[in-house]
TIPAVEX-272192 format. One record per residue (C-alpha): residue in three letters; y, z, x. Coordinates in steps of 0.2 Angstrom, whole numbers, padded with zeros to 4 digits, always signed. Example, Ala and Ser with C-alpha at 12.3 -4.5 7.8 and 13.67 -1.06 7.14 Angstrom:
ALA-0022+0039+0062
SER-0005+0036+0068
//
This chain:
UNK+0768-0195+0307
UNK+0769-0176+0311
UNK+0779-0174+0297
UNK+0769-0183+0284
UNK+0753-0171+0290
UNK+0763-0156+0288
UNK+0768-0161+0270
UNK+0751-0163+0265
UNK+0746-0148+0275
UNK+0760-0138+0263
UNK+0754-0148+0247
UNK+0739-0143+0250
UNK+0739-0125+0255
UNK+0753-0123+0239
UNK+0738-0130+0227
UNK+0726-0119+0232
UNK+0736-0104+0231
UNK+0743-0110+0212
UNK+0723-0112+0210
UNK+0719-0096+0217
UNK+0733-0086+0206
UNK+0728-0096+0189
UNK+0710-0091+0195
UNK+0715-0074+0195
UNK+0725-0074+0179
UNK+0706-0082+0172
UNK+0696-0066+0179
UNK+0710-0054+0173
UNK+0708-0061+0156
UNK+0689-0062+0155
UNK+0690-0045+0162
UNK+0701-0038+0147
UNK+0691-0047+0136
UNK+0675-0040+0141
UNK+0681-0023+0144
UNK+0691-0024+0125
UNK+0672-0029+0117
UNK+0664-0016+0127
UNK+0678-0001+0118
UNK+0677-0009+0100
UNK+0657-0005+0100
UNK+0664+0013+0100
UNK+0681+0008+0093
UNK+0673+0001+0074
UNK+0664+0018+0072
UNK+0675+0028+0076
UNK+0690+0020+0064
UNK+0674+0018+0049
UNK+0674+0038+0053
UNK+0694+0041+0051
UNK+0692+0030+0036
UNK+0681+0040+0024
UNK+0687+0057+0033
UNK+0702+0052+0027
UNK+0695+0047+0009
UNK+0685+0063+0005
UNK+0700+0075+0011
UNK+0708+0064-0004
UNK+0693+0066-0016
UNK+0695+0084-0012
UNK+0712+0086-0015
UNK+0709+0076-0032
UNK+0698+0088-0040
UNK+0703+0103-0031
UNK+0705+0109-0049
UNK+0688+0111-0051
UNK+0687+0123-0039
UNK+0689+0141-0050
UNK+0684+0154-0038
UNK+0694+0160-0023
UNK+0680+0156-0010
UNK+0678+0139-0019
UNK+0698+0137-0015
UNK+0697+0142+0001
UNK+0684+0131+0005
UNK+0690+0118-0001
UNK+0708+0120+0010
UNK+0694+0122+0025
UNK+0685+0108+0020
UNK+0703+0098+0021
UNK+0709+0101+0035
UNK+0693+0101+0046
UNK+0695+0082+0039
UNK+0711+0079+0046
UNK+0710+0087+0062
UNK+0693+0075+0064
UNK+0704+0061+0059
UNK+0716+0066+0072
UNK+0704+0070+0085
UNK+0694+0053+0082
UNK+0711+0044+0084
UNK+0716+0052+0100
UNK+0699+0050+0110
UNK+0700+0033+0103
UNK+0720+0032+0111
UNK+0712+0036+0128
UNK+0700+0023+0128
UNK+0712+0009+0123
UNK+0725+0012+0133
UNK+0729-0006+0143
UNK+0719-0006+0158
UNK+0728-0015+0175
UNK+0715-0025+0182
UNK+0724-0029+0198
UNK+0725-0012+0202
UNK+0714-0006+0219
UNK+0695-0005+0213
UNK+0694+0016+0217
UNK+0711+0018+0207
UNK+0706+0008+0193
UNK+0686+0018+0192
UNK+0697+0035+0192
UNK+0707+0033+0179
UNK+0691+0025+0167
UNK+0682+0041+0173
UNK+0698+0051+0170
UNK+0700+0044+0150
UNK+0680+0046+0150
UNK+0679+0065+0154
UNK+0696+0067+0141
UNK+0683+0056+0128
UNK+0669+0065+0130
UNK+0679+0082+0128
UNK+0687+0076+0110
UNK+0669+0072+0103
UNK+0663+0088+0107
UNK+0676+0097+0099
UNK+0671+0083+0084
UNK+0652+0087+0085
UNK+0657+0108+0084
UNK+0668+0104+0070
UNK+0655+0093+0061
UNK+0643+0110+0060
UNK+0658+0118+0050
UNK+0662+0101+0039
UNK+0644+0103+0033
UNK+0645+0120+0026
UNK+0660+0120+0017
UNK+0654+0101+0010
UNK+0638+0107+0004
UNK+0646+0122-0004
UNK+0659+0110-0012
UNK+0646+0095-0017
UNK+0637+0109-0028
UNK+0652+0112-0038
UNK+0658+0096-0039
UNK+0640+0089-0044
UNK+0631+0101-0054
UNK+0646+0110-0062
UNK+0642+0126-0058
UNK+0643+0136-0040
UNK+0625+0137-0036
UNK+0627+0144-0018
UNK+0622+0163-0026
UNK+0604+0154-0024
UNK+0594+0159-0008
UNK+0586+0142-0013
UNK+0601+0131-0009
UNK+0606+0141+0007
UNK+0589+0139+0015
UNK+0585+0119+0011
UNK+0602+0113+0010
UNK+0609+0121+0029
UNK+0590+0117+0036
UNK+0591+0100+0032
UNK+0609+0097+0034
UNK+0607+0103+0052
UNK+0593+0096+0057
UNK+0601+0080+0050
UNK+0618+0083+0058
UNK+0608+0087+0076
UNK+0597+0072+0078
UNK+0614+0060+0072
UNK+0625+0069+0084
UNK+0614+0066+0098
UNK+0611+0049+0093
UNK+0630+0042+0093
UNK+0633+0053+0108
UNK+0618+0047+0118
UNK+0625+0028+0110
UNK+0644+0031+0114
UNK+0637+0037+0134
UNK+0627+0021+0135
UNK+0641+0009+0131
UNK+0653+0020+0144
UNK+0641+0017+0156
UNK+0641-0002+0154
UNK+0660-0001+0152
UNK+0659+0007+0169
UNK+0647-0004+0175
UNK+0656-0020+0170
UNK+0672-0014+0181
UNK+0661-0009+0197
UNK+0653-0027+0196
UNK+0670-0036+0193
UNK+0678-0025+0206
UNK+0667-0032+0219
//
């Protein structure tokens, strides 16, 4: 009798820690899950971003011909590889959001290496933002000789509307996605204080 009631005193104790660890398993998942939805609202943009970098480094380098002066060329080569190294920045700060987060790990362990790849983040979109201001010069210059034909930037015309409204421009959407990528980060971190708990 003893040993029937020790039997199902083992049975039951091994179900509830198999439910226990598939529970676990459950909450890791869901965890992920919400953690991976929470990195592709800054994911997408960011990859769109890469995307037509990527493209207008190669419309440059297509009608790099048309480019007659020195200053045009050298432009154009600055133009290039600001592109690129956008490309590659928006790719690593990306790389240190993505990286596979272990959910099992202690809660302060886990917060501290988020807040780790968040200060690494928010350092590779500055350098992005900075080399944003020097993308719009030399694409305005280059967008007057592609477009009109001729190299209007001898006009005192094109340097005051076109820089004024490009930076005003360029000012109000850099705080905008920066003030969008910091909310989602915060929710990011939000979500992995609550399930953490």
């Amino acid at each position: 009798m003893e040993l029937d009631d020790f039997k199902n005193t083992w049975n039951t104790q091994n179900d509830t820690a198999t439910q226990q660890n598939s529970t676990s398993k459950l909450i890791d998942q869901m965890t992920q899950k919400k953690y991976r939805s929470k990195i592709n609202r800054i994911a997408y943009p960011e990859i769109t971003g890469t995307f037509i970098c990527l493209l207008a480094a190669v419309y440059i380098g297509m009608n790099f011909y048309k480019l007659d002066t020195a200053f045009l060329k050298g432009t154009g080569i600055v133009s290039i590889l600001v592109l690129l190294i956008l490309s590659v920045i928006s790719v690593l700060s990306l790389r240190q959001l993505k990286m596979k987060k272990d959910f099992n790990k202690p809660h302060a362990e886990t917060l501290k290496i988020f807040a780790t790849q968040k200060l690494a983040f928010y350092k590779l979109q500055k350098i992005n933002v900075t080399l944003s201001y020097l993308l719009l010069v030399t694409i305005i210059i280059l967008l007057s000789k592609f477009y009109s034909g001729t190299d209007i930037t001898n006009s005192k015309y094109f340097w005051t509307f076109s820089f004024t409204f490009g930076y005003i421009f360029l000012l109000f959407f850099s705080k905008f996605v920066s003030g969008y990528y910091k909310n989602t980060l915060r929710k990011t971190e939000a979500l992995l204080n609550e399930l953490q708990s």
